[in-house]
N, C-alpha and C positions, 0 to 999 in steps of 0.2 A: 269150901272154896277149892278151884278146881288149880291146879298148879303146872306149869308145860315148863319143858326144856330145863336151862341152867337154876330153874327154881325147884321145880319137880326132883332134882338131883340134889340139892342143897339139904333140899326138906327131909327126902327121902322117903317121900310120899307122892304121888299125883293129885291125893286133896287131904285138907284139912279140916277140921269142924272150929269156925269163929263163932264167939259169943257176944253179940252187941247188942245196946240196952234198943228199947223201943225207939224210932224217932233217930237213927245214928244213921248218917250217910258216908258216904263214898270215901272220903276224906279220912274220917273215923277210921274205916277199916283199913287202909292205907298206913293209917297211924300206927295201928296196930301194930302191920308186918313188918317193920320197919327193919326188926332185926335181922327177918329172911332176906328182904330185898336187900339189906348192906348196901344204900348209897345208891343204886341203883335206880335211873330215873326210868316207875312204872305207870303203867294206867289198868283198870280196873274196868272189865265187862259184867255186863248187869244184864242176865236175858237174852247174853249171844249180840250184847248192841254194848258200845263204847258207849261209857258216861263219866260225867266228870263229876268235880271231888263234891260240888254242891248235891248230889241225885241222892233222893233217900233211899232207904236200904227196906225190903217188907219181908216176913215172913214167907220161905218159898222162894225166894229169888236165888236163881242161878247164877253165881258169882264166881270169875274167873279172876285171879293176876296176870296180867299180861306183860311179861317182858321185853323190852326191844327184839322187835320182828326182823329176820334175816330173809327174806325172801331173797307160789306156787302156786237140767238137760230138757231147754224146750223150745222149739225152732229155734227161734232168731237168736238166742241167749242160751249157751250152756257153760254152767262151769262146775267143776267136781274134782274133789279129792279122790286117791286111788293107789292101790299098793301094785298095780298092773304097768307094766309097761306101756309108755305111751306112742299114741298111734297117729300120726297128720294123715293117714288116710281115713279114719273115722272122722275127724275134726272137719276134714274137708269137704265130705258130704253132708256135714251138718251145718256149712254155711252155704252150699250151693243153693244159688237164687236165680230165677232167669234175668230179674233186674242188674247184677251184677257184671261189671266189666273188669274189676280189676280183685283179685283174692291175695292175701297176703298171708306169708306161715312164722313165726317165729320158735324156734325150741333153744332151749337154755341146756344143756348140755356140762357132766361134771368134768373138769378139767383140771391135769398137773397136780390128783393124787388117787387114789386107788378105789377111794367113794366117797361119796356124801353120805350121812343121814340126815332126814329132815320130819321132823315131828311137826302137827298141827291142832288146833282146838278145830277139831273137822267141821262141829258142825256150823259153827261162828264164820270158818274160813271159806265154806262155801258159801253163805249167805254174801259176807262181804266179795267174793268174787264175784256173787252176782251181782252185787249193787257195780262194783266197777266195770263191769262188761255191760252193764241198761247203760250207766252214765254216758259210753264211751259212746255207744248206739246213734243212742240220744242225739249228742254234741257233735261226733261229725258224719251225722249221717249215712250209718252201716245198713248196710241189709244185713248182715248175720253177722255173729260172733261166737267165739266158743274156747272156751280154755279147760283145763285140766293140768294138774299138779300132783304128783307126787308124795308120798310118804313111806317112810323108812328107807333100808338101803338102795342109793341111785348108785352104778359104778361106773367108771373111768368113761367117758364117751357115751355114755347114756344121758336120757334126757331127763331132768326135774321139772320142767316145764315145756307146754303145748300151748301154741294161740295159734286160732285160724281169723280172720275177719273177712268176709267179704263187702265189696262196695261200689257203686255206680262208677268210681273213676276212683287212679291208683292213689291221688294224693288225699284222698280221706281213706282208703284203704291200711296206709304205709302210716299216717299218726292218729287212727287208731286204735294199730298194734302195738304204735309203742307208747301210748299212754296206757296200754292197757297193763303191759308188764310193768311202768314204772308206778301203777298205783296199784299192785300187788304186791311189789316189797316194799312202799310204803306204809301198807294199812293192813293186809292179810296178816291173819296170825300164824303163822310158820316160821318154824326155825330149824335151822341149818347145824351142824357139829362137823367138824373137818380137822381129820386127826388127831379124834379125843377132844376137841376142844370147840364147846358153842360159839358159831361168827357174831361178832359185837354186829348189831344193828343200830335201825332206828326206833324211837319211841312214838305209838302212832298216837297221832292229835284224836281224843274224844267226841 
């Protein structure tokens, strides 16, 4: 079982080996951790995919705990984790479209202390960024999108997050973007530490 952030540090490991009987689901192994999590209200990834406590468990399955989340490349849809300093000039040529009239940038920037660190289950966090960047696409009709996030140390006035969207006109442009960041720290798995100490988040819905 794979472990991120204030669990990862609790345990004193990033995974652990669980032993459940044949036929044991979600819940079961939930059950189990019970002592790691201490109270702590978690959910459990099967496959790099949210599932809930009903989903059975098989041989080989990749099993993550996931913590309350503190939220962070092909045409029209990129999104990606990265330890690189982030660029809106990159971003912006990956949503230039000729359909487009109206382009919008957002960056998250670390503010009023000296850094962030921000940990991810990378490969789970891009999947679901891309699911939230098609959603966004999708629903108000973008011609492009493109984000990028962060991991490890972000300092003082730097960025932890990138979004570019472009769109036929500014007001499917401007929500978006900001649906797009608000359902990255809803759902993405990344977490945040800010002066020694992991930011309480939210627990994302399965």
């Amino acid at each position: 079982m794979k472990l991120f952030a204030g669990l990862r540090e609790r345990a004193g490991t990033a995974e652990l080996d669980l032993e459940l009987p044949e036929g044991a689901v979600v819940g079961d192994a939930l059950e189990r951790m019970r002592a790691l999590t201490d109270g702590a209200r978690v959910v459990m990834a099967v496959n790099q995919e949210y599932a809930d406590a009903s989903s059975t468990l098989h041989a080989g399955d990749e099993v993550a705990l996931i913590p309350p989340i503190s939220g962070g490349a092909v045409g029209a849809l990129h999104a990606r984790m990265t330890t690189a300093t982030l660029s809106l000039d990159r971003l912006l040529e990956l949503v230039r479209d000729p359909r487009a009239g109206a382009v919008v940038t957002f960056l998250g920037v670390t503010r009023e202390v000296p850094e962030l660190e921000y940990e991810a289950y990378t490969e789970m966090a891009e999947r679901q960024m891309a699911e939230v960047v098609g959603h966004a696409i999708e629903r108000h009709g973008l011609c492009a999108a493109a984000v990028e996030h962060r991991v490890g140390t972000v300092p003082l006035s730097e960025a932890s997050v990138a979004i570019a969207v472009s769109a036929p006109h500014r007001a499917e442009a401007f929500a978006g973007a900001r649906e797009i960041i608000d359902e990255l720290k809803a759902k993405v798995p990344i977490w945040k530490k800010e002066e020694g100490e992991w930011v309480r988040g939210v627990t994302p819905e399965p």
